[in-house]
N, C-alpha and C positions, 0 to 999 in steps of 0.2 A: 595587548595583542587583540586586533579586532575579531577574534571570530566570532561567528556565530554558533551556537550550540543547537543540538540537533535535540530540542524538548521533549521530543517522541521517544528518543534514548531515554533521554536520564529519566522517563515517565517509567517508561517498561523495568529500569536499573532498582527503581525505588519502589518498585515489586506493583505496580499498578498495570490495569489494562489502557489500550490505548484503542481511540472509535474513530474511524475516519470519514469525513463529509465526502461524497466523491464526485468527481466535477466531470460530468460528461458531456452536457450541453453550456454550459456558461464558458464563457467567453472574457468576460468582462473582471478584471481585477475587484472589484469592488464583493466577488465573491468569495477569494480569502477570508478577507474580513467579516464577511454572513458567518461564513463559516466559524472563525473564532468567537464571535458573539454567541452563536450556538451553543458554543462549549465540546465543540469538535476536538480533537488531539493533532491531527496529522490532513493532509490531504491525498488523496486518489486520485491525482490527475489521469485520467485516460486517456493514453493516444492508441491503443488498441481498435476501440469501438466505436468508431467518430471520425471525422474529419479533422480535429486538432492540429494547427503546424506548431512548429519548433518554435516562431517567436511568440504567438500565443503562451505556449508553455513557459518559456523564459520571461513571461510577464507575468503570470499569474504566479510561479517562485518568488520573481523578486518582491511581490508585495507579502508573499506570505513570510519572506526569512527573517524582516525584523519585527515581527507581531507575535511569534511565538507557534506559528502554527504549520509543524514539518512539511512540506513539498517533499509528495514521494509520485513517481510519475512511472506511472505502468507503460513499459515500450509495446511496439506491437510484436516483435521478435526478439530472433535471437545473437541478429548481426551486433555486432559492435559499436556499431554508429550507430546506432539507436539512441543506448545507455551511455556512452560515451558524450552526445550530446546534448542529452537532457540535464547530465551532469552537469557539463562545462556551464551551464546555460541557467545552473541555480538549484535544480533539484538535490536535495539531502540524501535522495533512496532511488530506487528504482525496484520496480517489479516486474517480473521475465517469468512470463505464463508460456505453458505447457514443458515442465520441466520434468521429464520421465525419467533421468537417467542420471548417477553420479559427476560421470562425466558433461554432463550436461549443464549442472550446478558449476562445476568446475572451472570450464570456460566461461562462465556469467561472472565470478568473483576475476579472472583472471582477467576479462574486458574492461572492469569496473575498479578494482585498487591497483593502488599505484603499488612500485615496487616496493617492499620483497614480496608482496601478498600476490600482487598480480603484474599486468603490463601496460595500464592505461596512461597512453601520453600526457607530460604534464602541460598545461598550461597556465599560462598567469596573464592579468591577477585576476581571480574568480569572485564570484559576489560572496559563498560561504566565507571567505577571509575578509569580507567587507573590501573588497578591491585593493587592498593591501599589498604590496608585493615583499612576499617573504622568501624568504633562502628556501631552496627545497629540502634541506638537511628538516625544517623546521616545519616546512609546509603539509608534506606528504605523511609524515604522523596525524597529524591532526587531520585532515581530509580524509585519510582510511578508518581512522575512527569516528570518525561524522558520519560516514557513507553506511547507508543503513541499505542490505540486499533483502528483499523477498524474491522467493523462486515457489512459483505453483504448482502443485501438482494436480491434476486432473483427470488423470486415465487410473485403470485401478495397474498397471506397469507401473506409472509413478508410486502408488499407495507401496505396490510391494517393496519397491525400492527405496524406501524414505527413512532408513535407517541410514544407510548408505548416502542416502543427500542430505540430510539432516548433520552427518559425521564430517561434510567438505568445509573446513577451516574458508573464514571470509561471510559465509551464509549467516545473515540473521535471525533469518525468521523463514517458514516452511509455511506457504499457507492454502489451502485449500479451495480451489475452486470449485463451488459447490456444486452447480448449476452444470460444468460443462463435467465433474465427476459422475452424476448423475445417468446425465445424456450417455457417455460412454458405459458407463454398468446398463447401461436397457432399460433404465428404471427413471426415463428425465422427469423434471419436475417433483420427484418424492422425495423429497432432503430430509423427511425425516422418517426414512428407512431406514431397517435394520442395517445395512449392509454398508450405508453414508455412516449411520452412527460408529461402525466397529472401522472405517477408516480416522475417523476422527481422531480413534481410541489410539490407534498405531499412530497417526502424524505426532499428538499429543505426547505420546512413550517416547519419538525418537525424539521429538524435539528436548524433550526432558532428560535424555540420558545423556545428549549432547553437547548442554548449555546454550540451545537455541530456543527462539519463540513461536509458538503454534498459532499459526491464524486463519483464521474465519473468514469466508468470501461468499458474497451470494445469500447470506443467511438473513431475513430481515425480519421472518414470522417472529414473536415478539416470544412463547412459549419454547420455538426452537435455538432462537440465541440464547436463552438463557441455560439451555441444558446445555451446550456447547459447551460456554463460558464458563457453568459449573464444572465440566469435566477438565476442563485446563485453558480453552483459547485465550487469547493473549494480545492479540494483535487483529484486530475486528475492522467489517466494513460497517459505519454509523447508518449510512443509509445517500441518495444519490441526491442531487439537482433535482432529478425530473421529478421522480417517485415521491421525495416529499412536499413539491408546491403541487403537483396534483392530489397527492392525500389531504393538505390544507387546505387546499382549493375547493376540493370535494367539500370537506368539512365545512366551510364557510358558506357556499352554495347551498348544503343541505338546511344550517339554520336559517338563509336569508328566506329559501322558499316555504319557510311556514311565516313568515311574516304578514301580516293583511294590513294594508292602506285602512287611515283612518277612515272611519262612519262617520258621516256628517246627518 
């Protein structure tokens, strides 16, 4: 049976954290594979923050599904056709930001698995089955358990509610966006505030009394992920496209300009 296995799963399964490369200006397939050379776990496609189309995204999955490195693809809402065709189209996950509300969660897993979990149309044959076309009896198990969900929460609404979205069967993972939690508490840009750290502490509790996974969004300071990740996250952003060749970039520029042409 060709499937493909969802590596980012059985990473988080066999009790490990998972760091994701996140692609918001690359375009170019050739960046999965950066990516995996890295030593990244998963990818963050964003079609949220960017201009991204659907066959962009459908190509930059299908290079990443046989290398080992998860396609998970942040939609920009909370329609259906979003997530529904990021799916069909190769992505393993999907991530559905601004998620304040149980029911909120609810309709994301019920857009996103096929039946009995949810209502998303099937189609055949998909790339995750390696183009295979198999009996649905056989298909839609293993698709629902490949189908990795994150749902964000970002308002301190969501924070309060996150036992409750943390509890909707189908949800994998709960993760936090940092940046835009922030913004809505009054407090933008201090991520590592009292008041970010004691939501942490709540996402972390529900995800754990759940059997879901807490993750990390927005956090890059190198001193702040770590206390994160000590307190329990799980499922982390590694860091973006842009932000690391300009950090590199910086880096290499600052050595080049102490360099002085030979003396003759």
């Amino acid at each position: 049976m060709p499937v493909i296995e969802n590596a980012m799963k059985k990473k988080l399964e066999a009790g490990e954290n998972v760091f994701s490369f996140n692609l918001v200006v690359s375009r170019y397939p050739a960046a999965t594979w950066i990516g995996k050379e890295c030593g990244f776990d998963w990818l963050f496609i964003d079609t949220e923050h960017n201009s991204m189309d659907l066959d962009t995204v459908s190509a930059l999955c299908l290079s990443a599904l046989p290398i080992g490195i998860t396609p998970i693809v942040r939609v920009p809402g909370h329609e259906h056709f979003h997530a529904t065709r990021a799916l069909d189209a190769g992505a393993m996950g999907v991530v559905v930001p601004h998620v304040d509300t149980p029911e909120q969660a609810r309709q994301v897993v019920e857009n996103c698995k096929f039946p009995p979990l949810g209502m998303r149309s099937l189609t055949a044959p998909v790339p995750q089955l390696g183009f295979e076309g198999m009996a649905p009896k056989d298909a839609l198990p293993v698709l629902n358990d490949n189908t990795f969900i994150i749902v964000m929460v970002e308002t301190p609404e969501a924070v309060d509610n996150v036992d409750a979205i943390a509890a909707v069967e189908g949800v994998d993972c709960v993760l936090i966006g940092s940046n835009d939690l922030a913004a809505t508490m009054g407090i933008p840009g201090e991520l590592g505030h009292d008041r970010i750290a004691d939501a942490y502490a709540k996402v972390i509790a529900a995800c754990e009394k759940h059997g879901k996974y807490p993750g990390m969004g927005g956090i890059y300071d190198h001193a702040l992920m770590e206390k994160y990740i000590k307190m329990g996250a799980r499922v982390c952003q590694g860091g973006g496209d842009t932000a690391l060749m300009i950090s590199a970039g910086k880096e290499r520029t600052k050595f080049l300009s102490t360099l002085k042409k030979a003396q003759k």
